[in-house]
N, C-alpha and C positions, 0 to 999 in steps of 0.2 A: 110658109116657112119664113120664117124673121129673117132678118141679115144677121150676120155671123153664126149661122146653125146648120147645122146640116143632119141629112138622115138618111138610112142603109135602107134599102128596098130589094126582095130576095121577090125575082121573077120565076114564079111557079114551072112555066114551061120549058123552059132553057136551062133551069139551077142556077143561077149565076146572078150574083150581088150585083148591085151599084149603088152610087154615091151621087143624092142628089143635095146640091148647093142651092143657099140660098142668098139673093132674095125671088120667091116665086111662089106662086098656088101651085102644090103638087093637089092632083088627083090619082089614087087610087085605083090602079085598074083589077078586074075581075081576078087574073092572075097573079097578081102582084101581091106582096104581105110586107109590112114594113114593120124591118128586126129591130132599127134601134133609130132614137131617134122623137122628135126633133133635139138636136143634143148643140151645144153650147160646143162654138169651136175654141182651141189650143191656144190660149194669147200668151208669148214668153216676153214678159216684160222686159228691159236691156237689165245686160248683166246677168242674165239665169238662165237657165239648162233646163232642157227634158228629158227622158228617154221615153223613146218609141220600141216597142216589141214588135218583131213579123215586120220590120217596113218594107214599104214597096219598095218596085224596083227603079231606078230614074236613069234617064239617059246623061253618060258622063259630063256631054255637050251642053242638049236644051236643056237640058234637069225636067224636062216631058216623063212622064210614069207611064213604062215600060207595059202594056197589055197583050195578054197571048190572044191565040186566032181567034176566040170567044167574044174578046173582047171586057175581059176580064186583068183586071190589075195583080201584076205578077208582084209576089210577095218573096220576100227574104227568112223564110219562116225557121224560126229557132235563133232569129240573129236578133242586134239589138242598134238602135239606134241614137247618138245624140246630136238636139238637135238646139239651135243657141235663137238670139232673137231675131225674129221676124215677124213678116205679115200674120196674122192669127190664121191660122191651116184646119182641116177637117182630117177627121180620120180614115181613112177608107176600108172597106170592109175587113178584115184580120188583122187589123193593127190595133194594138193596145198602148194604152199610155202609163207607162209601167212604174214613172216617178214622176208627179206632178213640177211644173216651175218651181227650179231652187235657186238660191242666190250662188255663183259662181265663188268659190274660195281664194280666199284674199291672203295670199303669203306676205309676213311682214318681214320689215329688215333682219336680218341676223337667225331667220328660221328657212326651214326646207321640206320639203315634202319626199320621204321616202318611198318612191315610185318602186312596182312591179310590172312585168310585162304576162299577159297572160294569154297572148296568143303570139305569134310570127307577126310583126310588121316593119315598115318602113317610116320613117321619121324627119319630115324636113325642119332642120332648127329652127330659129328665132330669122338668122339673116335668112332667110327665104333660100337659100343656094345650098346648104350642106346638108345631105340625109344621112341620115345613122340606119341603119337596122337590128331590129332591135329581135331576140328570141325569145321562147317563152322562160321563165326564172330569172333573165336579165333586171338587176334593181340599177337605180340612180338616182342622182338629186335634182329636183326643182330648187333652185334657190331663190329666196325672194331677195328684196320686193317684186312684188307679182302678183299678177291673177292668172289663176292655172286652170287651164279650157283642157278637162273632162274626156278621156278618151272612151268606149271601150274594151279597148286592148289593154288598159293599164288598169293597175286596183293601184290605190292609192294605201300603201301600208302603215306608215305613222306620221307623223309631225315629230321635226328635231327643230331643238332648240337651241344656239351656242351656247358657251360653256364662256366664262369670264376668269379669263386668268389674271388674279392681281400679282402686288410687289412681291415679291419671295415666295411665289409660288407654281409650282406643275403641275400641268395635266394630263395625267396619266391613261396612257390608250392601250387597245389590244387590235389586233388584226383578226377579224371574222374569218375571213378568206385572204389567200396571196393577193395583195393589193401592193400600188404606188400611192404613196402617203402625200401631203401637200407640200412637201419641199422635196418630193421628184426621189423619194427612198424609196425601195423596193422591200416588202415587209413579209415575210412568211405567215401563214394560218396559226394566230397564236400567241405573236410574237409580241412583245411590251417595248414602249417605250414615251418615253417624256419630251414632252411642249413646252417651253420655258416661255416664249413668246408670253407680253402682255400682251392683254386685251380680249376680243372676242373671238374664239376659234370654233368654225363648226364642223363636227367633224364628219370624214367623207362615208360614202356610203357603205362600205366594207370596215368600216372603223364604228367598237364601241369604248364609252366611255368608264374607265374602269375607277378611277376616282381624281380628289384633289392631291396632291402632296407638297406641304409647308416645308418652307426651307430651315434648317438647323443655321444659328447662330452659335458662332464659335468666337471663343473669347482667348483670353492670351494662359487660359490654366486649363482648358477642354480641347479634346480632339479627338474627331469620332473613328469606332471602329467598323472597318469597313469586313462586307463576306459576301463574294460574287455569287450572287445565283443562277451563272450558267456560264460557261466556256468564253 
């Protein structure tokens, strides 16, 4: 077996896989049948993600892989795993490698990523000390600049863009859901209202964008007429 390969060997007497590393002369025993293999191990070059299907199971501590009294590598089966750069790894028997190495996604200035959560988890921020928890349908914003490290638990919904408000003009918003808006307003499911602020405003996660609105010049012979559309 070469270095960096490795291959599954399913021992006829017992039923039970294992996972031989290389570099070494495997020989073949009489009972033994080898399911997969010799197979070229996982290299995630820096900067890029995998996911793992079924992964084992590791100790919180040593990060050691967890084996039942068989001696057999206990698996996470139906679960999923990501996993970032490191040493090149083998797979061990029930684990699939379900997305090849991909480059991690690069949030630029003045965009954000419209997160979803889609199972129950817990969340330590950026400063290492605050955890949020999060539920399943909970959304929110990644704001860049950034590189955004890949959960599981989170689907990744859209990319927002700012919005550029210039001279004499609004940016007109709606509220998705009852949300607090970015200057600390409380806004009902629904409810409209204008951004006079220049420059780049992005807006928050329960906010969408309903359009621009140019400002009227009034002159000393014009004056407009005005009709509220709501109480």
């Amino acid at each position: 077996i070469k270095p960096n390969h490795y291959v599954h060997v399913f021992d006829n007497n017992t039923n039970i896989p294992r996972l031989g590393v290389a570099p070494q002369t495997f020989t073949r025993l009489d009972h033994e049948r080898v399911t997969a293999g010799p197979e070229s191990m996982t290299l995630i070059p820096p900067r890029h993600y995998c996911v793992i299907e079924n992964p084992v199971i590791r100790d919180p501590v040593t990060k050691e892989v967890s084996l039942d009294a068989h001696g057999q590598a206990r698996l996470r089966h139906g679960d999923q795993e990501i996993r970032f750069t490191q040493d090149p790894f083998s797979l061990y028997p029930g684990e699939v490698l379900a997305a090849k190495p991909a480059p991690l996604q690069v949030v630029q200035a003045n965009h954000a990523l419209r997160l979803r959560a889609i199972r129950d988890f817990t969340e330590t921020l950026a400063d290492g000390k605050t955890k949020v928890t999060r539920v399943a349908g909970d959304e929110w914003l990644y704001q860049g600049p950034g590189t955004y490290l890949p959960r599981v638990e989170v689907q990744v919904v859209e990319v927002i863009k700012a919005n550029i408000i210039k001279d004499n003009q609004a940016l007109k918003l709606r509220a998705r859901l009852a949300c607090v808006d970015r200057k600390g307003a409380h806004r009902a499911a629904g409810e409209e209202w204008l951004v006079r602020d220049t420059g780049a405003y992005l807006p928050g996660v329960h906010e969408e964008v309903v359009g621009t609105t140019n400002a009227y010049v009034l002159t000393d012979n014009t004056s407009p007429h005005l009709m509220a559309s709501r109480p």
